[in-house]
C-alpha positions in Angstrom: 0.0 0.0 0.0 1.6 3.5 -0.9 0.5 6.7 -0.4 1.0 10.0 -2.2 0.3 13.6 -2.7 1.2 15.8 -5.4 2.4 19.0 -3.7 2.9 21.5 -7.1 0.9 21.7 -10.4 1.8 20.9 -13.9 2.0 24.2 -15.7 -1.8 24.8 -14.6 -3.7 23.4 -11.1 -6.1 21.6 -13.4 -3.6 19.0 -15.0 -2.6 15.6 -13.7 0.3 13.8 -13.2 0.5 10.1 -15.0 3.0 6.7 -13.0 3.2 3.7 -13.2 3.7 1.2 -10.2 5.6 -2.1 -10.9 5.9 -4.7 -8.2 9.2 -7.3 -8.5 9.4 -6.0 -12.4 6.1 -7.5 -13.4 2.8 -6.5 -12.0 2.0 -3.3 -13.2 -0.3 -0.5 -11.7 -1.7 2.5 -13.1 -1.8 5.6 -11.0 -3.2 9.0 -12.1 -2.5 12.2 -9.9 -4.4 15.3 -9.0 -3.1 18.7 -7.6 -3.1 18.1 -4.1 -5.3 15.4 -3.5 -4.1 12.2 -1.8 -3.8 9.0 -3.5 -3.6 5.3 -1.7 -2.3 2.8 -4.5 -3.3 -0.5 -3.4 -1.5 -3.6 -4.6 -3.1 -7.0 -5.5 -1.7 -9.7 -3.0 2.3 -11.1 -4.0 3.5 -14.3 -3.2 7.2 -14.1 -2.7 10.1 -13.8 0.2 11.8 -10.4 -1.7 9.4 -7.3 -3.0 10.8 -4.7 -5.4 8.8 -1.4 -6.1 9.5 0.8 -9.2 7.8 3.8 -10.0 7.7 5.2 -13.1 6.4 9.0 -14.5 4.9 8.6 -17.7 4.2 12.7 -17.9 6.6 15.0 -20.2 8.4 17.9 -19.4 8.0 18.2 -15.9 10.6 19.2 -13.3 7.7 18.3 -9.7 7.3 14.9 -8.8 4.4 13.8 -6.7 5.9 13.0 -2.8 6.1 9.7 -1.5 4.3 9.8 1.7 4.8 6.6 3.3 4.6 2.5 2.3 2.6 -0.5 4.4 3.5 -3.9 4.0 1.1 -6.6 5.3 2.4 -9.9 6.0 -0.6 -12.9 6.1 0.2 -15.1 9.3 -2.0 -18.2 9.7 -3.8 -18.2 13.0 -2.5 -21.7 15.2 -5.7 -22.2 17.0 -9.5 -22.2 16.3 -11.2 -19.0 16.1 -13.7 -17.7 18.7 -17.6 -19.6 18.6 -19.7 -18.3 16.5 -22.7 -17.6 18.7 -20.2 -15.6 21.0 -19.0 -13.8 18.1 -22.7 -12.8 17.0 -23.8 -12.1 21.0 -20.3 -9.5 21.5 -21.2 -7.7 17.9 -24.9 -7.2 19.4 -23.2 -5.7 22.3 -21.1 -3.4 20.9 -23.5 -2.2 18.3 -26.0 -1.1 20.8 -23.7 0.9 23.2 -21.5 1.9 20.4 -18.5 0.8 21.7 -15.6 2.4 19.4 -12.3 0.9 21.3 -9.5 0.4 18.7 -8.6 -3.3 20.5 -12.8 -4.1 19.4 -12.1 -5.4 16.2 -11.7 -8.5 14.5 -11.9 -12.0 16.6 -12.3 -11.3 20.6 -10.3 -14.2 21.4 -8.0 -14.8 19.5 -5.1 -14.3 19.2 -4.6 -13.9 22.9 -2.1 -11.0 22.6 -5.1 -9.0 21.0 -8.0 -10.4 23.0 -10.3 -7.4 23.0 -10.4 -5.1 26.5 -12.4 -5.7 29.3 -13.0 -9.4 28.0 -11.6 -12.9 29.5 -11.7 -15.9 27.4 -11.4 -19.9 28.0 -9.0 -21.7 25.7 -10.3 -25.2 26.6 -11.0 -25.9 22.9 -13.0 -23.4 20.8 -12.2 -20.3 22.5 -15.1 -19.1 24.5 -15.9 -15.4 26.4 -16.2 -16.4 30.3 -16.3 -12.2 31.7 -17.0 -9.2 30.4 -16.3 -5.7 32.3 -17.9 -2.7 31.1 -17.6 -0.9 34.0 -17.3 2.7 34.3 -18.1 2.9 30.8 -21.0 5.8 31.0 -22.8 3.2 29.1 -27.1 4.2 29.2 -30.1 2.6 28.2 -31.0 -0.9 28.9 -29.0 -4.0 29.3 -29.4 -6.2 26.6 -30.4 -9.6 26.1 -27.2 -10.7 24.3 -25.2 -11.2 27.4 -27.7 -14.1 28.2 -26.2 -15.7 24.5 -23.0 -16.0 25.7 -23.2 -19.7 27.3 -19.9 -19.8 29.2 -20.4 -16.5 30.6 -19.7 -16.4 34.3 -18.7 -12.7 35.4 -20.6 -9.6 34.5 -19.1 -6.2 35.6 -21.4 -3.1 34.8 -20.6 -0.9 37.8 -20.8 2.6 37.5 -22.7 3.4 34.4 -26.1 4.6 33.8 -28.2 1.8 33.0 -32.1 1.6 33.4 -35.4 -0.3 33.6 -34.8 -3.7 34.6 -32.7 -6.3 34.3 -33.6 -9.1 31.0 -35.3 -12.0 32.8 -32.8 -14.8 31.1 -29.6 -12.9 32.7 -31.3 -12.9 36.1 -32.4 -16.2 35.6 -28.6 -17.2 35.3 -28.1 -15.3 38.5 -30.7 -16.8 40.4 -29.0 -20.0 39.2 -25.7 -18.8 40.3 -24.1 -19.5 37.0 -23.4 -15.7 36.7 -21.5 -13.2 38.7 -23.0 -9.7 38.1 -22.6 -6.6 39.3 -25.0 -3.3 38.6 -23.8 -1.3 41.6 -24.1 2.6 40.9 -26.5 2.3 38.3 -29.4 4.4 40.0 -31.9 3.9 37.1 -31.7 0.3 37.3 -34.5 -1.4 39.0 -34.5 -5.6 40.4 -37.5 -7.3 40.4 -36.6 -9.1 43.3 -37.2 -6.0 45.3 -40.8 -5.9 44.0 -41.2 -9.3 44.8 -40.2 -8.8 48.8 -43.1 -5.6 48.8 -45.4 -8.2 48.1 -44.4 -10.8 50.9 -44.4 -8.8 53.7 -47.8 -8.1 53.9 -48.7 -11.3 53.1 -47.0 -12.8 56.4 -48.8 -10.0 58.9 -52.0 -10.8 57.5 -51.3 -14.0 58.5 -50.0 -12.8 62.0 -53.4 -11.4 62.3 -55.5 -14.0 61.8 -53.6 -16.4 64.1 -53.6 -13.7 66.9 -57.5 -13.3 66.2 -58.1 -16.9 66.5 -55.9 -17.2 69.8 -58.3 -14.2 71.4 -61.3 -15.9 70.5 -60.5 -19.4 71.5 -59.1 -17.8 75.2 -62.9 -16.5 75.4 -64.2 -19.3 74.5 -62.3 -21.1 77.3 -63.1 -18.8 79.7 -66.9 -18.8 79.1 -66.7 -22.7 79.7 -64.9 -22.1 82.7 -67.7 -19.8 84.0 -70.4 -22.3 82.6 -68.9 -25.2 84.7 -68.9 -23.0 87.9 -72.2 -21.5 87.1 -74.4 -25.5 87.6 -77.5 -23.6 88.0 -77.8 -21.4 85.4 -80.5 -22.8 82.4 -79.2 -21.1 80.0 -78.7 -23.0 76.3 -74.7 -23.7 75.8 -73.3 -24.8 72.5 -71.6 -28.1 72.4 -67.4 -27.4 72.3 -67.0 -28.6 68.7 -69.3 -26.1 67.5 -67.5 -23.1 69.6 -64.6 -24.0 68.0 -66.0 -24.1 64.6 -67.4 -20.5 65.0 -63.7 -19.2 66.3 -62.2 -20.7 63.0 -64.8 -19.3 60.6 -64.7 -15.7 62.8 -60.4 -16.1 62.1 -60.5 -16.8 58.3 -63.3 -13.6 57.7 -66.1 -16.1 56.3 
């Protein structure tokens, strides 16, 4: 790849400048040059150990040649282990399309190789590589958290501290937490709401309605008792007692509201 920029005109700003670009003698490339306007000449891939570049100007009478900027040479290495699964390829390029993540290391295979692994990511080499944590903390990431992290399978740690996340979080990644295949952390994300909180408001109610009741039925029962107690002293009295089964029937249906 060489770059270029023709600096001065050709007797008149509107002209061009005409090379020719030949790589190890053979391959030959066409270039054509405008006043000050940059030009990347890209060259076809070459399969050899030595590379020779020639330039040659094929316009007359002409004492400004364009400058030669700067030359890249890539070099194709074949990668020695498997690339990263698919599905955790797909579930990461979900993630960073929604927040917009722009870090230069983001780019090609998250995994591998491991000198380029992608920041804030940890990945397993066991065989195919797999993502096991992610950290995006601190990140002043908004909006809600995605489902995508619940496609990563091997996914064990989940840092999103410090960022301004809201609604709730996705019932598949709390499911995983619940489970306690997953590690995550929301701390200092005010706008982000648990369900298990609304799920407590709801029990606590519940159990002192329950309280009530029993302590209802207790009082009644300790009336009942003591109106037997009077009855047995009380031999002379006529009056029309209910049998002790049916007392205790009445305190159970006066406990339970019906």
């Amino acid at each position: 790849m060489v770059h270029l920029l023709p600096l001065c005109g050709i007797g008149g700003l509107s002209e061009t400048h005409h090379l020719f670009f030949y790589v190890n003698g053979g391959l030959e490339i066409p270039v054509i040059l405008l006043y000050q306007t940059p030009v990347t000449v890209h060259s076809p891939l070459v399969s050899a150990s030595d590379i020779q570049l020639s330039i040659q100007s094929t316009t007359p009478d002409t004492q400004y040649q364009p400058i030669l900027n700067a030359i890249e040479f890539y070099i194709l290495l074949e990668h020695l282990s498997l690339p990263t699964a698919t599905d955790d390829i797909t579930a990461v390029n979900d993630i960073k399309k929604v927040y917009g993540i722009k870090r230069d290391s983001w780019q090609g295979d998250p995994c591998v190789p491991k000198d380029f692994i992608w920041e804030g990511l940890q990945c397993s080499y066991d065989r195919t590589p797999r993502i096991v944590a992610v950290d995006l903390s601190g990140n002043n990431l908004s909006g809600q958290i995605p489902e995508s992290f619940a496609n990563l399978p091997n996914l064990k740690t989940l840092n999103l501290r410090g960022n301004n996340f809201k609604c709730s979080i996705p019932v598949s990644l709390q499911k995983k937490v619940d489970d306690s295949t997953l590690q995550l952390s929301v701390d200092n994300n005010t706008n982000l709401h648990c369900t298990k909180k609304k799920r407590n408001s709801f029990i606590v109610p519940v159990i002192a309605a329950t309280l009530c009741s029993v302590a209802v039925l207790l009082m009644v029962l300790a009336i009942l008792w003591r109106i037997k107690s009077r009855n047995g002293k009380d031999k002379g009295m006529d009056a029309y007692i209910l049998p002790w089964n049916e007392r205790l029937r009445i305190a159970v249906d006066a406990a339970q509201g019906t």
